[in-house]
C-alpha positions as CSV (number, residue, x, y, z in Angstrom):
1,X,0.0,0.0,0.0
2,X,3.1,2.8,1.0
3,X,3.8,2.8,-3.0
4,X,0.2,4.0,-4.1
5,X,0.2,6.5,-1.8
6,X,3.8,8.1,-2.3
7,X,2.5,7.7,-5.8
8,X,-0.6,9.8,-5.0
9,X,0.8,12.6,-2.8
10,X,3.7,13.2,-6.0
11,X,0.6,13.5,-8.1
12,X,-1.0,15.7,-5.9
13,X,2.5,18.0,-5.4
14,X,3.2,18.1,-9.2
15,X,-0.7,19.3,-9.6
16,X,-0.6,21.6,-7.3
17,X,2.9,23.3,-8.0
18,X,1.3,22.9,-12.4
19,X,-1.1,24.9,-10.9
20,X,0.4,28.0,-9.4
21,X,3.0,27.5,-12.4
22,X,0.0,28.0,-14.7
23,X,-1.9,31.2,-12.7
24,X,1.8,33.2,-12.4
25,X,2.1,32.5,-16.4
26,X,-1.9,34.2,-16.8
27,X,-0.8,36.6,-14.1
28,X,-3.5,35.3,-11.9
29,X,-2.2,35.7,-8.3
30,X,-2.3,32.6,-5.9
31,X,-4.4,33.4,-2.6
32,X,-4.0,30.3,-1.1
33,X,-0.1,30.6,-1.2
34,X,-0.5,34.4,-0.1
35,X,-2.9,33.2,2.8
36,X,-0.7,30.5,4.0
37,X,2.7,32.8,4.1
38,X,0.8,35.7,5.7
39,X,-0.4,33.5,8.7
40,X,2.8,31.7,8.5
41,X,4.8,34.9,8.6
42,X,2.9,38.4,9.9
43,X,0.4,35.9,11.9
44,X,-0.9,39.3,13.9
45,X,-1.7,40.9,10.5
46,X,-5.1,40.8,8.8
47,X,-5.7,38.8,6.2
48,X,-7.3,40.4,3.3
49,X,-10.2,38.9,1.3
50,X,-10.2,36.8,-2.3
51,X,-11.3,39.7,-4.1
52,X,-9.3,42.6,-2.0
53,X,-6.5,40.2,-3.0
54,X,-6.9,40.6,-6.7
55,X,-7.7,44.1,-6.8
56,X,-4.5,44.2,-4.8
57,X,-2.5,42.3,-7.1
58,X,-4.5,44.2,-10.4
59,X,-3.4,47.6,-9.0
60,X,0.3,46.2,-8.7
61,X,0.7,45.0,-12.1
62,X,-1.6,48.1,-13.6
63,X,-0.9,50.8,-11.5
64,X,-3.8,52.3,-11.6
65,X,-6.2,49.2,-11.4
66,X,-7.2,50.0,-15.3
67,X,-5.9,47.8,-18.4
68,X,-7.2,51.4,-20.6
């Protein structure tokens, strides 16, 4: 049984690091990563919402939040 299920959590690692591999390439921000770190590292900090998240992350890469 140990083999299927080193088998099955490299599965789930190479899916899950596909995945963030494929949002940073569409520029779609990870909030689960940013979630984890912030509690991981600034645990007294607020944590902001999904979508204060990616207006966050939209402002960053437009500067003013606007693609025109």
């Amino acid at each position: 049984m140990k083999p299927d299920s080193d088998l099955k959590g490299r599965l789930k690692n190479w899916y899950t690091s596909l995945r963030i591999f494929a949002y940073y390439m569409a520029g779609i921000p990870d909030y689960d990563n940013y979630v984890a770190r912030q509690r991981r590292y600034n645990a007294q900090a607020p944590v902001m919402s999904r979508l204060e998240f990616l207006d966050y992350c939209q402002q960053r890469r437009n500067g003013s939040g606007r693609c025109c």
